[in-house]
N, C-alpha and C positions, 0 to 999 in steps of 0.2 A: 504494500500500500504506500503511494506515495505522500508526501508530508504537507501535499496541499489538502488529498483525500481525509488524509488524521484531521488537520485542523477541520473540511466541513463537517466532520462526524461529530468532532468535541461541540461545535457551535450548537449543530442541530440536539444534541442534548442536553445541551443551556435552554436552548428555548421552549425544547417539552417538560423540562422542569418548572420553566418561568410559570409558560400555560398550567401544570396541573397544581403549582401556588395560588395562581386566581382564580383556579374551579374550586377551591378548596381541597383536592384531592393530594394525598401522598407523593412524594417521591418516588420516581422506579428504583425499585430493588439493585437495580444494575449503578445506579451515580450514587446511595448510600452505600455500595459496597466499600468502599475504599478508604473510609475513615473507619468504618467496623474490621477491617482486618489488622488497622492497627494496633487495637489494644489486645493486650496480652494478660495473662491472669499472672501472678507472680506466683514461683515455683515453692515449694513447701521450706525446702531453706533460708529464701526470703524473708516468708511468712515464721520462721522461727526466731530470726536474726530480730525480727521487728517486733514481736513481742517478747524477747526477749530486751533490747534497750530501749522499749515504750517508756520504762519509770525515767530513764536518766532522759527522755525529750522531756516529759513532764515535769521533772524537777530543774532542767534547766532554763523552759518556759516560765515558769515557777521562779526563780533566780532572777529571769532578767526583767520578768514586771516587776517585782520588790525589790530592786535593787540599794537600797538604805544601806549605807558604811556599818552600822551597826549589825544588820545581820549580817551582812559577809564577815565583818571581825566574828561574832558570835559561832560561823560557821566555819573561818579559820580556825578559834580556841581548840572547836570541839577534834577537828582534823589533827591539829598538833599534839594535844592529849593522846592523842587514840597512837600518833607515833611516837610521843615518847616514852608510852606503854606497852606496846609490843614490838618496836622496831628502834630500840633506844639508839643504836650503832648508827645505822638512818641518820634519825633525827642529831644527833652530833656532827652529823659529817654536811649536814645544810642549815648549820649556826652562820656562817656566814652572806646568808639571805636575811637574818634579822640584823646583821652588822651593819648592810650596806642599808638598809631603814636608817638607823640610827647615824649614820655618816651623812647623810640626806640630808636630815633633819640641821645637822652642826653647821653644814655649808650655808642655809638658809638663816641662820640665826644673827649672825651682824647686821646683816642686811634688813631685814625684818626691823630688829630690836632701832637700831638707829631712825629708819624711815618714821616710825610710827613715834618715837619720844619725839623727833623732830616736831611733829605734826602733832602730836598733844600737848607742849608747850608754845609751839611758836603760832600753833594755827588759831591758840585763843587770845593772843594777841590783842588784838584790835579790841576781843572781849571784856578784857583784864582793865581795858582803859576807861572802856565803857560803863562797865556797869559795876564797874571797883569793889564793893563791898559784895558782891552775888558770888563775884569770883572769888576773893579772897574768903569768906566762908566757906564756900564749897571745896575747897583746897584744903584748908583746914579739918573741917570735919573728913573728909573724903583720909589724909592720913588718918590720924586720931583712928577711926574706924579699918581700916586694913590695921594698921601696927597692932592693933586690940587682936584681928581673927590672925594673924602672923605666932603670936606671942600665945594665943591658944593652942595652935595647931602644933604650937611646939610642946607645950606642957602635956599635950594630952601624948604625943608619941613616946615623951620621956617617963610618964606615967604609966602607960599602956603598954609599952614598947613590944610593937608585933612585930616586930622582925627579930627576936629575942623566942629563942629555940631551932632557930632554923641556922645554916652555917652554909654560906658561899665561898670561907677563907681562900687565902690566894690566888684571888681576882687580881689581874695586871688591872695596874692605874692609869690614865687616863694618858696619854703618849708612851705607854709603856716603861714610867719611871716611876722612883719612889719620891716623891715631891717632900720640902718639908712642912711641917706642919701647918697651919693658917696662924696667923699673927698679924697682928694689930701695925707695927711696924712694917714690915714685908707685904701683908694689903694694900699700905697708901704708898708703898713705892709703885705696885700692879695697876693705881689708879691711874695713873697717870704716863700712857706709854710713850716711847721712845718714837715710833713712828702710827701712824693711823691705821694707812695698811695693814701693818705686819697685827696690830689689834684687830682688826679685820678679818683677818685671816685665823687667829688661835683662838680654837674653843674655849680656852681658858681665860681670854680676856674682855670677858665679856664687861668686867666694872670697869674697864677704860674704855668701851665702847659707848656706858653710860655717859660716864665724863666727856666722851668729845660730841655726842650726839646732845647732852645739857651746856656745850661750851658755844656750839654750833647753833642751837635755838635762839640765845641769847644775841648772839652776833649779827641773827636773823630779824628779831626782833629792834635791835639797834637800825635796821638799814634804811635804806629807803626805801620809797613806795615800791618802785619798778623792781629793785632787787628783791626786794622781800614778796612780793607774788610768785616774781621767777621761780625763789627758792623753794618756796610751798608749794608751788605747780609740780616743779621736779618731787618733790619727797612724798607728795600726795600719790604722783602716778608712780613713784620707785614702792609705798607702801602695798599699792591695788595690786603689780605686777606680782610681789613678796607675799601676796596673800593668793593668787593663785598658783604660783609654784609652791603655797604651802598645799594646796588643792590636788598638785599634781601627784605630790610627793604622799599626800594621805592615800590617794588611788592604789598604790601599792603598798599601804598599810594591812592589810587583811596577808598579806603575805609573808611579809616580814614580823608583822606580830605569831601568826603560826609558826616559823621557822626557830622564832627567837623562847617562844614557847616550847614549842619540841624541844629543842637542844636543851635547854633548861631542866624538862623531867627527865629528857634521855641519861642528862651527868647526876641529879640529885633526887630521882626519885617526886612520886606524887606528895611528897612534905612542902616538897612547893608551892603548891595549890592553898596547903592551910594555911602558908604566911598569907599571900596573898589571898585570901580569904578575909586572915584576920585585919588587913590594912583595908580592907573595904569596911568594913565593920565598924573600925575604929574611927574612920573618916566620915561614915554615916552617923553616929553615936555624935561625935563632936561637934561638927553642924548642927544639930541638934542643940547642944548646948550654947554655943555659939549664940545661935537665934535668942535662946531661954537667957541667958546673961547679958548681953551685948545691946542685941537688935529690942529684943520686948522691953529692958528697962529704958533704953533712950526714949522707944513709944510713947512708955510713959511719963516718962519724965517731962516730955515736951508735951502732952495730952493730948495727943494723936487717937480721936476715936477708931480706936482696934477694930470694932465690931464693923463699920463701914470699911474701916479699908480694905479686911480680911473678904468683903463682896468686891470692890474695885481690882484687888492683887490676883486672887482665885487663876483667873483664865490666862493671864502672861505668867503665872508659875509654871503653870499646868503644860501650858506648850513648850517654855523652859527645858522642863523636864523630861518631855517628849520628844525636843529634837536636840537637845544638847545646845544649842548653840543660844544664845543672849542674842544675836542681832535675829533670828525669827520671835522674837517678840516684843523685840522694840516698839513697834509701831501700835500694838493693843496695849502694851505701858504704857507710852506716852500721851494716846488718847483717854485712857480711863482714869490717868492722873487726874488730867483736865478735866473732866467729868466730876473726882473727889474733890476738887475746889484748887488744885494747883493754880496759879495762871499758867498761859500755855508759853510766856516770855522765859517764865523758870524754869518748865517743864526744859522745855528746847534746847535751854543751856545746860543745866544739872545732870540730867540723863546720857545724852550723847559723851561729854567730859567724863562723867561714872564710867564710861566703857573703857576709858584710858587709864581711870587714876583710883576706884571703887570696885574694883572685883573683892569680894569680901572670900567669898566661896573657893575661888581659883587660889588668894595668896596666903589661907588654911591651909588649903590641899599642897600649895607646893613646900610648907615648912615642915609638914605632917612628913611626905615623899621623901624629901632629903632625907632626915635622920634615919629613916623607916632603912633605905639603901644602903645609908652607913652602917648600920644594925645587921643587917641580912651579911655586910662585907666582911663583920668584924672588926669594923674600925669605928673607935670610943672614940667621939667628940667631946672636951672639955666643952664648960659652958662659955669661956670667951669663944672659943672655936664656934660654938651655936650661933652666941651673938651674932659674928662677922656672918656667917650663911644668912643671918635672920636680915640684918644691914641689905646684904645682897639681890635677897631677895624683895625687898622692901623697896629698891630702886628697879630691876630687872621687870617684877612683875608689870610695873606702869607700861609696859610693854606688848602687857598681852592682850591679843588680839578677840573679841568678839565672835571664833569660830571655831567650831567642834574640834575638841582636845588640842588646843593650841600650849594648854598648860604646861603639857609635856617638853614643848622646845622650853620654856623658859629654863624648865626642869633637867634637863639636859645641861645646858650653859651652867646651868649653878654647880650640880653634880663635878663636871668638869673643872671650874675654877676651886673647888671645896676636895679635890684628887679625892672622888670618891668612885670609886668602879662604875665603868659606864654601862658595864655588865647586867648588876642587878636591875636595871629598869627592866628587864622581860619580865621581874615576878610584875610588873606596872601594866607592862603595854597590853598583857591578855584581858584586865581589870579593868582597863581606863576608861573604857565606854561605860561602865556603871558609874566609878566614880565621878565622870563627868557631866552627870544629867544632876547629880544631889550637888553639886557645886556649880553648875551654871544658873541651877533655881537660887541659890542664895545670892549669888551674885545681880541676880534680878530686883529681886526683894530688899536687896540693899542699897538700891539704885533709886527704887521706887522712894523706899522710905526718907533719903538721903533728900530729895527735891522737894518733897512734903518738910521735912524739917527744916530749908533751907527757906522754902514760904512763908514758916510762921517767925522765922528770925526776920525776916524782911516786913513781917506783919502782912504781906497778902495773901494768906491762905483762907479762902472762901471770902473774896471781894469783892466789891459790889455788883462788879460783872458776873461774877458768879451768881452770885444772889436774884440779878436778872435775869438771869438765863435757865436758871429754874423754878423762877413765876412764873417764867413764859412771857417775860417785858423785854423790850428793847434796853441792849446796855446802855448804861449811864455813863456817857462819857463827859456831861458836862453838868448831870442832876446835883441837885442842890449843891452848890458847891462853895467853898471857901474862897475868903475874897482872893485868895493867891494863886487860885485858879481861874475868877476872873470876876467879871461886874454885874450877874444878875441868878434869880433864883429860878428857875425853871427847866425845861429842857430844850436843846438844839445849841445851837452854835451862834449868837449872838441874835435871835430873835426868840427871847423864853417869854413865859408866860407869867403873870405872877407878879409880882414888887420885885424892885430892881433895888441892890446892894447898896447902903449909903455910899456915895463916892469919898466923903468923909472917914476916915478911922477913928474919927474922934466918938459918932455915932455905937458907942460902944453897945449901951444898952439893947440895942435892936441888931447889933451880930453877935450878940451872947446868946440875944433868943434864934437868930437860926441854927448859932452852933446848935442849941442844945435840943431844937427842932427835928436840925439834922442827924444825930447821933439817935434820936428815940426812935426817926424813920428808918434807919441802918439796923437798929435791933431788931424790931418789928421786921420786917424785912427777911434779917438774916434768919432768923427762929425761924417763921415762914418755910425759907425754903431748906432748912435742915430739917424739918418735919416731914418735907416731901422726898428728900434721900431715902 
């Protein structure tokens, strides 16, 4: 047949198809042959192969809709367990996948630690000038209250001391020397290094990092306009970069914390587990405390209605401690602040600054961590020795960052400048996702409380705008007002209603009575609308 014959044949079969589409009628048997012979049934092998690895598609469909850091950590632990229990030899021989974790982490940490102190001292700048007393309080209490959970977190490990029964002895230190001791002398030479770089570059120097990254703020602050944008432009986007390479380097977290976990029970046996057990424990316990000494007596002190605020805190705990991380509930804090009677001027400042300089939860957890390590290593810290870690930490932490287990770098750097085995953090990194959700909720809670107390030191917590706002009245930006705010009684912006202010001061008697007019309408008022909370 030739190949003009083939093509009329294929044509005239197109067309009696077309035809028996618009009679309604079927296809012939003969043009659906050709897609019917190509399916094939799959041979019994197949069909074994296939239900046979049906569970591992389902659990790895399974895997990749949930994929949360938390459960792949959760599902690393339990993987590493399982080898350092039956395949201890294994698990030793791929310690060096939780090494190169932990090596990750150190390179990231000057860089990090510097961008962000730059950028929580020098970026409130402008704010410091502004609003003078908001800032200077909030600084103030903002230490005062870390130095308090720092100074717990130490008592309680010294007290408690879980890492007491277990022995990781002859742990290489941290360059693989024997460093001496920590000293008060030998510290302030470390402050202050010989070059930037080369502090840059050593794990160990992280309090000279502090220092040129507070030498460098200040400098910043001194400049001019153009320089000083510049400078903050750069260290803003050197910190966003520094938080996504922190990002990058978490991604292979679930790997290196199994790895660093196996090799851990494969050389010491499942005793590992109960330290680590008991350092969860202790740091859940403590926090607790913490809250119960610290956080509730200032409450009260300052007469902070508990019972409201514990309805306004509720739902930013709650997610807190659901996703680990303080900046996913930033934004329900700050709104329900403003709700409990903050203003939202305070809110804005107080809160965002808290993430810099207020981790209450995080700079517990990392005084608790240190000793906990040195205890695991065998290596007795004198109490100056604490001290200087406590100092240490007390500046580093201002560092740390608003995102799931960032704690850990600070913890790392400190480790290393304190020559404590960088080893023992594995009994840490298979834990850290527990301990990180019960200390990023305090760290919340301390943020919150922190702008509320800082309100009523300013005297605007529940102010008149508040108080309008849930009457359900237009706020008062000019209602009754004092003559220093301007010349008449009423509301709007210089067409009120009402009798107009003596222009006189001498008229005393008749601005005594709108003070005292105005003060009886603010109370009335405020009762009002804290009846309707």
């Amino acid at each position: 047949m030739s190949s003009a014959a083939a093509h009329d044949q294929i044509e005239g079969a197109d067309r009696r198809s077309i035809r028996s589409n618009r009679s309604g009628l079927s296809p012939s048997p003969a043009v659906e042959a050709a897609p019917q012979q190509e399916k094939r049934e799959s041979g019994p092998v197949a069909k074994f192969f296939g239900k046979l690895f049906a569970p591992v598609g389902y659990l790895w469909r399974f895997l990749r809709k949930y994929t949360n850091m938390t459960v792949w950590i959760v599902i690393a632990m339990i993987v590493g367990i399982l080898l350092g229990k039956f395949a201890p030899a294994f698990a030793v021989e791929i310690a060096p996948l939780g090494e190169v974790f932990i090596r990750m982490i150190q390179t990231i940490v000057g860089p990090l630690i510097f961008s962000t102190l730059v950028i929580g001292i020098a970026g409130h700048g402008d704010d410091l000038m502004r609003v003078g007393r908001l800032a200077l309080k909030s600084i103030i209490y903002f230490e005062v209250v870390t130095t308090f959970a720092l100074i717990v977190g130490l008592l309680a490990v010294n007290i408690a001391k879980p890492g007491n029964g277990f022995s990781m002895n002859g742990l290489e230190k941290p360059n693989g020397t024997d460093s001496k001791p920590i000293t008060w002398h030998g510290e302030m030479r470390l402050i202050v290094p010989d070059s930037f770089f080369k502090a840059m570059a050593d794990p160990k120097a992280v309090l000279a990092i502090v220092f040129c990254s507070c030498m460098f703020a200040v400098a910043i602050m001194r400049a001019d306009a153009r320089s000083k944008k510049v400078m903050l432009d750069f260290n803003a986007s050197l910190s966003a970069i520094m938080f996504k390479v922190v990002e990058l380097v978490m991604n292979y977290a679930p790997i290196g914390i199994g790895a660093a976990l196996a090799s851990t029970i494969g050389k010491y046996g499942l005793d590992a587990l109960v330290a680590s057990g008991r350092l969860v424990g202790t740091l859940y316990a403590t926090l607790i405390v913490f809250v119960l000494i610290v956080i509730l007596p200032i409450m009260l002190i300052t007469r902070i209605p508990i019972r409201e605020f514990t309805k306004y805190a509720g739902q930013p705990l709650l997610m807190a401690f659901a996703t680990a991380s303080s900046e996913s509930a930033l934004p329900k804090a700050m709104e329900n602040m403003v709700e409990f009677g903050v203003p939202p001027e305070i809110v804005a400042f107080v809160i965002p600054t808290g993430y810099s300089f207020n981790l209450d939860g995080s700079t517990l957890y990392l005084s608790l961590a240190a000793i906990f390590c040195a205890q695991v290593a065998g290596i007795s810290k004198t109490i100056g020795e604490q001290i200087v870690i406590l100092i240490t930490l007390m500046l580093t932490s201002k560092g740390v960052a608003a995102v799931p287990r960032a704690s850990f770098l600070v913890l790392v750097s400190t480790l290393a400048n304190a020559n404590i085995p960088l080893e023992t953090t594995s009994l840490i990194l298979g834990v850290d996702a527990f301990m990180d959700m019960a200390r990023t909720c305090v760290n919340v809670l301390g943020n919150m409380v922190a702008c509320v107390i800082v309100a009523k030191w300013e005297g605007q917590f529940r102010n008149d705008a508040w108080v309008a706002r849930k009457n359900g009245e237009p706020e008062p930006d000019t209602m009754i007002m004092d003559e220093v705010d301007g010349d008449y009684y009423g509301h709007g912006h210089g067409h009120g209603h009402g009798m107009t202010l003596p222009s006189s001061v001498q008229d005393t008697q008749q601005l005594g009575g709108l003070r005292a007019e105005k003060s009886s309408i603010r109370s009335v008022r405020r009762q009002s609308a804290e009846n309707n909370v």
